[in-house]
C-alpha positions as CSV (number, residue, x, y, z in Angstrom):
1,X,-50.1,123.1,120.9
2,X,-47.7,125.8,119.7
3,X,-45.0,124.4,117.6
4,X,-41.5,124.6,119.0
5,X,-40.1,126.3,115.6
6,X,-41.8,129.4,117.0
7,X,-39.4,129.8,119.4
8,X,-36.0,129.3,117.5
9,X,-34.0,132.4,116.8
10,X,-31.9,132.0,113.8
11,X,-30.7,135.7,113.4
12,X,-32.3,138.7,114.0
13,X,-33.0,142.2,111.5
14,X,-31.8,145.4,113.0
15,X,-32.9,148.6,112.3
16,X,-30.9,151.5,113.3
17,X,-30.9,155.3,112.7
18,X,-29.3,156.0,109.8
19,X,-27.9,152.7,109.4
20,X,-28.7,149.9,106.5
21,X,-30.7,147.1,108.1
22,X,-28.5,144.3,109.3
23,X,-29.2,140.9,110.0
24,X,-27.3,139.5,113.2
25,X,-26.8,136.5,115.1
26,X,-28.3,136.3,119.0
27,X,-24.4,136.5,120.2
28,X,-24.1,139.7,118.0
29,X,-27.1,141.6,119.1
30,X,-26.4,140.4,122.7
31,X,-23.3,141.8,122.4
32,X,-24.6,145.1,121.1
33,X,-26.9,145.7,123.5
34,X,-24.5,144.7,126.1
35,X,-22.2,148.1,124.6
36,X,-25.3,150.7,124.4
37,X,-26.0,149.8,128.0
38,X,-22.7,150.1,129.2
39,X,-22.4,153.4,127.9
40,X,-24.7,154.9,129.8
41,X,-25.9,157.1,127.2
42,X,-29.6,155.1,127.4
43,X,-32.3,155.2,129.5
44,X,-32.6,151.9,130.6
45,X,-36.4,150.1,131.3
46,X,-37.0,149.9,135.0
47,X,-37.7,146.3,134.8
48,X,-33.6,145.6,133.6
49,X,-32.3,147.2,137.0
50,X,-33.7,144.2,139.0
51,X,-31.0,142.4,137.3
52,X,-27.2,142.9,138.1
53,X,-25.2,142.6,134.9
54,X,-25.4,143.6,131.4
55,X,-25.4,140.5,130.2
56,X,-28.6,139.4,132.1
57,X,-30.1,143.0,131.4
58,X,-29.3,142.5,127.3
59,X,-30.2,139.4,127.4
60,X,-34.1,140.3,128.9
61,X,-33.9,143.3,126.3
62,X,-34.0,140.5,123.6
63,X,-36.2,138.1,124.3
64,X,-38.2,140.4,126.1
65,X,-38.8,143.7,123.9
66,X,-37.7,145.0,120.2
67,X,-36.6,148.3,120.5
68,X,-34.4,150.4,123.6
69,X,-35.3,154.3,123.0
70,X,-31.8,155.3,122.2
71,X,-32.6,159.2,122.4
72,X,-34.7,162.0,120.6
73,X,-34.9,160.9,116.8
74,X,-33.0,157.9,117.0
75,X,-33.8,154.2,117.5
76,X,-33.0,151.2,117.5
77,X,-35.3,148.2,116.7
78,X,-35.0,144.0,116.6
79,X,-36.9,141.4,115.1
80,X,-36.7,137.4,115.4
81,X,-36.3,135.8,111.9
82,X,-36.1,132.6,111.1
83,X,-33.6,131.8,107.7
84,X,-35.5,128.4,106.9
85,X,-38.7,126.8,106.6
């Protein structure tokens, strides 16, 4: 049986173009994801427009994928880490 530590999100890493890495918390990178998808600027995966709000759609992003294509030479990647044993 898998342990349930697996599954804890203590922060996530965030790699961006052009950008330092970053380490946020789930609220942060929800809320991140919540602005590139509001702008419109991003392709969106089919699968998010089954559901019908940002927050629902970022929220899928995260637990779901670790990188949104953000546009030609740019991305945007995520990674689960935990910040204790």
């Amino acid at each position: 049986m898998a342990d349930s530590i697996m599954y804890q999100e203590d922060a996530f890493v965030v790699l961006e173009t052009d950008q330092p890495e970053q380490f946020m918390t789930p609220q942060e990178l929800q809320h991140k994801l919540e602005a590139i998808l509001s702008s419109g600027e991003v392709d969106i995966p089919r699968e998010l427009e089954k559901f019908d709000s940002l927050e629902k759609q970022a929220q899928h992003l995260m637990e779901n994928y670790f990188e949104l294509d953000v546009g030609t030479g740019k991305y945007l990647q995520w990674y689960v880490v935990r910040l204790e044993k």
